[in-house]
TORKOL-4160 file (C-alpha; in steps of 0.2 Angstrom, whole numbers, padded with zeros to 4 digits, m for minus):
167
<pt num="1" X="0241" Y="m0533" Z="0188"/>
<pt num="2" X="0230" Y="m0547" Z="0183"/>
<pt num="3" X="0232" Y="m0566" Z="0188"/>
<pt num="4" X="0234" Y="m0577" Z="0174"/>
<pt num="5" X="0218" Y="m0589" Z="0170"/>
<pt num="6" X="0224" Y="m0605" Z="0171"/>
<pt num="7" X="0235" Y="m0604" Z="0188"/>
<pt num="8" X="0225" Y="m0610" Z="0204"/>
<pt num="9" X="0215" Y="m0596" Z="0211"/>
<pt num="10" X="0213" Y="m0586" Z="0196"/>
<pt num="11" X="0197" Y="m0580" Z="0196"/>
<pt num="12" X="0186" Y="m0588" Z="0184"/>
<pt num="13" X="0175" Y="m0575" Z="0178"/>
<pt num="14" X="0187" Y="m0566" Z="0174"/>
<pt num="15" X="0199" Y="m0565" Z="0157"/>
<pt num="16" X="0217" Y="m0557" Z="0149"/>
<pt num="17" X="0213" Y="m0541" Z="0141"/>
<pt num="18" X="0195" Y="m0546" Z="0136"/>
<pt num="19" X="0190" Y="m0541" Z="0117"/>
<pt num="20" X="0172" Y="m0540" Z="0114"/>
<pt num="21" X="0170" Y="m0554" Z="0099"/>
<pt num="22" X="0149" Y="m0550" Z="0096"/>
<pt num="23" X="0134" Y="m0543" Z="0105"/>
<pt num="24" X="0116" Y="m0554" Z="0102"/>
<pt num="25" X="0099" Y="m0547" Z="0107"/>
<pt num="26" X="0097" Y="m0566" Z="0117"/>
<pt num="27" X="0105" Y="m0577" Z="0124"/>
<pt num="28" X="0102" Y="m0591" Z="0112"/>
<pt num="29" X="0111" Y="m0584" Z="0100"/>
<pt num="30" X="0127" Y="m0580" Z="0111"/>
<pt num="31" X="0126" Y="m0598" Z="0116"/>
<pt num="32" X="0125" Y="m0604" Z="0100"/>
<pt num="33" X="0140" Y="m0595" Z="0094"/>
<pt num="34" X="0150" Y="m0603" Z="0109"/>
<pt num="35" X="0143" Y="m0619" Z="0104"/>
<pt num="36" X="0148" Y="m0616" Z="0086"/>
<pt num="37" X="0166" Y="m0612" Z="0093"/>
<pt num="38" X="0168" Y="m0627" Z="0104"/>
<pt num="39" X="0160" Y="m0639" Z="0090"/>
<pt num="40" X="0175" Y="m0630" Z="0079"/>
<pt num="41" X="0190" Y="m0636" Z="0094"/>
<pt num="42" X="0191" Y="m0619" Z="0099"/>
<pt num="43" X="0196" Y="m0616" Z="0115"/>
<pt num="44" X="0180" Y="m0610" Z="0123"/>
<pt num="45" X="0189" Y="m0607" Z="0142"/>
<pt num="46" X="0195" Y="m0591" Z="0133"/>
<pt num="47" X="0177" Y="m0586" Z="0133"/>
<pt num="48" X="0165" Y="m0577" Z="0142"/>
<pt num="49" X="0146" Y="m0572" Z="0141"/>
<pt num="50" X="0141" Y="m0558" Z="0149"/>
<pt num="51" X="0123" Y="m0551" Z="0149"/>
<pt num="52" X="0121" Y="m0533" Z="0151"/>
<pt num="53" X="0108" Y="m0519" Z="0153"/>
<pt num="54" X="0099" Y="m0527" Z="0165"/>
<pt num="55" X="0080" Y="m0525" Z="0168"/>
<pt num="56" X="0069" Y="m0532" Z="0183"/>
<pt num="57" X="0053" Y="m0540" Z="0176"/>
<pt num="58" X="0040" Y="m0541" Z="0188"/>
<pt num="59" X="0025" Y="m0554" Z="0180"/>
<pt num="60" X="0007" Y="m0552" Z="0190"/>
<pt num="61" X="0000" Y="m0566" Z="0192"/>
<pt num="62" X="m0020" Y="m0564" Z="0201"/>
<pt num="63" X="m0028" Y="m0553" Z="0213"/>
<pt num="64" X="m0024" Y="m0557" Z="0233"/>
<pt num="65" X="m0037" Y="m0557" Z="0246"/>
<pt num="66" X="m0040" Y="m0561" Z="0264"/>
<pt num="67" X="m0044" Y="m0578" Z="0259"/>
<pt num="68" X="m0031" Y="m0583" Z="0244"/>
<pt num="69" X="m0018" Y="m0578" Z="0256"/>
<pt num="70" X="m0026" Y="m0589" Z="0270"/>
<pt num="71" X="m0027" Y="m0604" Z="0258"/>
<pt num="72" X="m0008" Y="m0600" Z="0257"/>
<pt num="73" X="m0003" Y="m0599" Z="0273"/>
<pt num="74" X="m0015" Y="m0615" Z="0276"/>
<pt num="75" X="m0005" Y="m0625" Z="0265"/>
<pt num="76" X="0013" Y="m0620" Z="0266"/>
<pt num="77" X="0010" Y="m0622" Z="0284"/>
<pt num="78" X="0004" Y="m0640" Z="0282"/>
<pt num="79" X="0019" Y="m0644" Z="0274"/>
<pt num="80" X="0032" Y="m0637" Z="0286"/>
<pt num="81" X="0020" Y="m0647" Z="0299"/>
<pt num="82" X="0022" Y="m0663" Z="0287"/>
<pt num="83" X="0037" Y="m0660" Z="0285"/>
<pt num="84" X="0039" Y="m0658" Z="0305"/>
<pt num="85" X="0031" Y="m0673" Z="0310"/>
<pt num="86" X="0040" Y="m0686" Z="0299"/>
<pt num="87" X="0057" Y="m0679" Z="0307"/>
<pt num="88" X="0050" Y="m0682" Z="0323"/>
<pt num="89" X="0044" Y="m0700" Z="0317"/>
<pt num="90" X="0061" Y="m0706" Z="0317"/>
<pt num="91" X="0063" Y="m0703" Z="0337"/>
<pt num="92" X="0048" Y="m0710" Z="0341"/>
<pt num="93" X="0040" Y="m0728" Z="0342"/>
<pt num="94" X="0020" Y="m0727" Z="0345"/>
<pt num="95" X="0009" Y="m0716" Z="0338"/>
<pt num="96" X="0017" Y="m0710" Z="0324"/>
<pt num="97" X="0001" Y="m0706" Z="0314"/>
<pt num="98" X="m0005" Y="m0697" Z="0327"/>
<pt num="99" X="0010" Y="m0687" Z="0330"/>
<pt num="100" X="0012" Y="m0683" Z="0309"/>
<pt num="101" X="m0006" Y="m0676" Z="0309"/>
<pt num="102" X="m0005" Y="m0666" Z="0325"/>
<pt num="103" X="0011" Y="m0657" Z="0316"/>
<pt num="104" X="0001" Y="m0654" Z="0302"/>
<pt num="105" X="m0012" Y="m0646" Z="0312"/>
<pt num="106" X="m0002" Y="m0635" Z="0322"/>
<pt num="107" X="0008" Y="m0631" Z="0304"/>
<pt num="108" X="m0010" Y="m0626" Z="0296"/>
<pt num="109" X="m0015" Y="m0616" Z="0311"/>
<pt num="110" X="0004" Y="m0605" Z="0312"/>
<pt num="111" X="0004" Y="m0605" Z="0292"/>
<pt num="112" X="m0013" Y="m0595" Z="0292"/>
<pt num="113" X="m0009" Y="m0584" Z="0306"/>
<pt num="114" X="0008" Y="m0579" Z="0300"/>
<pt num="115" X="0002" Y="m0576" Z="0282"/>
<pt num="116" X="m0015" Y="m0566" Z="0288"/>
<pt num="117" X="m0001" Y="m0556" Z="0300"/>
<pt num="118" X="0010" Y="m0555" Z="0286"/>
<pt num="119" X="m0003" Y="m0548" Z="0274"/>
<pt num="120" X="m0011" Y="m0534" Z="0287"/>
<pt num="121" X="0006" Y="m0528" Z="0290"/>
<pt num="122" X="0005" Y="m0520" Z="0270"/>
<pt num="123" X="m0011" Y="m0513" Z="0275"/>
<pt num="124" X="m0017" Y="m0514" Z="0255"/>
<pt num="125" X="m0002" Y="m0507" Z="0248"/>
<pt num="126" X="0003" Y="m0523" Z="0238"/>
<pt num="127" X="m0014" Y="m0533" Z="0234"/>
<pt num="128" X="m0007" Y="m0544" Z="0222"/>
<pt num="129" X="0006" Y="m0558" Z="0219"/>
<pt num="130" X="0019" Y="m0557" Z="0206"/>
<pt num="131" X="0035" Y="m0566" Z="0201"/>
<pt num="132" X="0049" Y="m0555" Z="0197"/>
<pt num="133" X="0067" Y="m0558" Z="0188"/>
<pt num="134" X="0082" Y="m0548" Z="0184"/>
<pt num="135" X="0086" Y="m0552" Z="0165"/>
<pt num="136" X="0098" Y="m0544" Z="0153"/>
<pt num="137" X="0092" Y="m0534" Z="0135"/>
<pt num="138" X="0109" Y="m0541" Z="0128"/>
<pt num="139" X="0123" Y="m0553" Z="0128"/>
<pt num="140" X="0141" Y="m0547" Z="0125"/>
<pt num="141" X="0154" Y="m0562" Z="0120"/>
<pt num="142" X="0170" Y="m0556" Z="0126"/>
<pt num="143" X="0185" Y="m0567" Z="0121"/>
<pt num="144" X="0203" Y="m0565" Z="0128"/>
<pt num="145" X="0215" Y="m0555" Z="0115"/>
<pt num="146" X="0229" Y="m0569" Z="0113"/>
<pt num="147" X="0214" Y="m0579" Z="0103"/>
<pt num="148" X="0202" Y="m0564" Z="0100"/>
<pt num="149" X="0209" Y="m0566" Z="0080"/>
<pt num="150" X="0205" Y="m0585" Z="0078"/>
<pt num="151" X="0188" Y="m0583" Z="0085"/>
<pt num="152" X="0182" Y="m0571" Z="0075"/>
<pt num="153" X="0187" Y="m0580" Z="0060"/>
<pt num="154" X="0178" Y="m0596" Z="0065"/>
<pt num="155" X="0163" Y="m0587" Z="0069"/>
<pt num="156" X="0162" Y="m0579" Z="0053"/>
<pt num="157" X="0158" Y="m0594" Z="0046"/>
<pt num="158" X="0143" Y="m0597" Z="0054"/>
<pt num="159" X="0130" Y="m0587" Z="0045"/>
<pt num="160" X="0122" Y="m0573" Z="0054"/>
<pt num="161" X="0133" Y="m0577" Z="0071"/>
<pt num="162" X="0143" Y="m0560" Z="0068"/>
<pt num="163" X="0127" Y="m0545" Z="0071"/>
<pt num="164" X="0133" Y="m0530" Z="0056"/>
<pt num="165" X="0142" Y="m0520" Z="0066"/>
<pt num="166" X="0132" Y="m0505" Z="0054"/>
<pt num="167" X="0114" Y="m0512" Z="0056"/>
């Protein structure tokens, strides 16, 4: 038996006997039908938007080497030393300067050996850097069946907000 949605606890993401109300190829559209409800006083808490078949898109970005992933492991390191030494300025009166740098330095020199470690370990199996994300093909309004009726007759009167269901 499902929890109600509007007692304390109920499970947000979760609705009554959901009804799918449209299915849009981004999710600009399926916002902007939700928008184009809320606009219209509908009650928009009855809604959900859910993407689906998802896909992981993995985006290469250069080459690495020996020395790119140096340069990295230089720099991230020298700010976690950075960020090391101005924590340990609040505790300490003289040299504070000195102190900052010397945390830099030691940051650099564990940034660059941790990276270069890092890198050997894949022994050439992954020479290159990437950014990767998880994104869905399509976006499913789902409404809850007590308002499934009203919602689809605001929305057809946005034009196009309803995909042909024979297209």
């Amino acid at each position: 038996m499902s929890m109600p949605t509007g007692l304390p606890g109920a499970n947000p993401l979760r609705l009554e006997y959901p009804q799918s109300l449209a299915i849009y190829d981004d999710y600009a559209a399926a916002q902007k039908a939700v928008d184009f409800l809320s606009d219209n006083k509908f009650p928009v808490e009855h809604l959900m938007i859910v993407g689906t078949d998802l896909k992981r898109v993995e985006r290469i970005t250069g080459r690495l080497t020996t020395s790119r992933v140096a340069l990295g492991g230089l720099l991230s390191g020298l700010w976690l030393g950075l960020f090391v030494g101005l924590i340990f300025s609040f505790f300490v009166n003289d040299s504070i300067l000195a102190m900052i740098v010397s945390t830099m330095l030691l940051g650099a020199l564990f940034g660059v050996v941790w990276a270069l470690l890092g890198y050997a370990l894949t022994r050439g199996q992954r020479d290159f850097s990437s950014v990767t994300q998880v994104v869905a093909t399509r976006y499913e309004v789902l409404v809850e069946h007590k308002v499934a009726g009203q919602a689809r007759e605001l929305l057809a009167q946005l034009p196009g907000a309803l995909p042909n269901p024979f297209s």
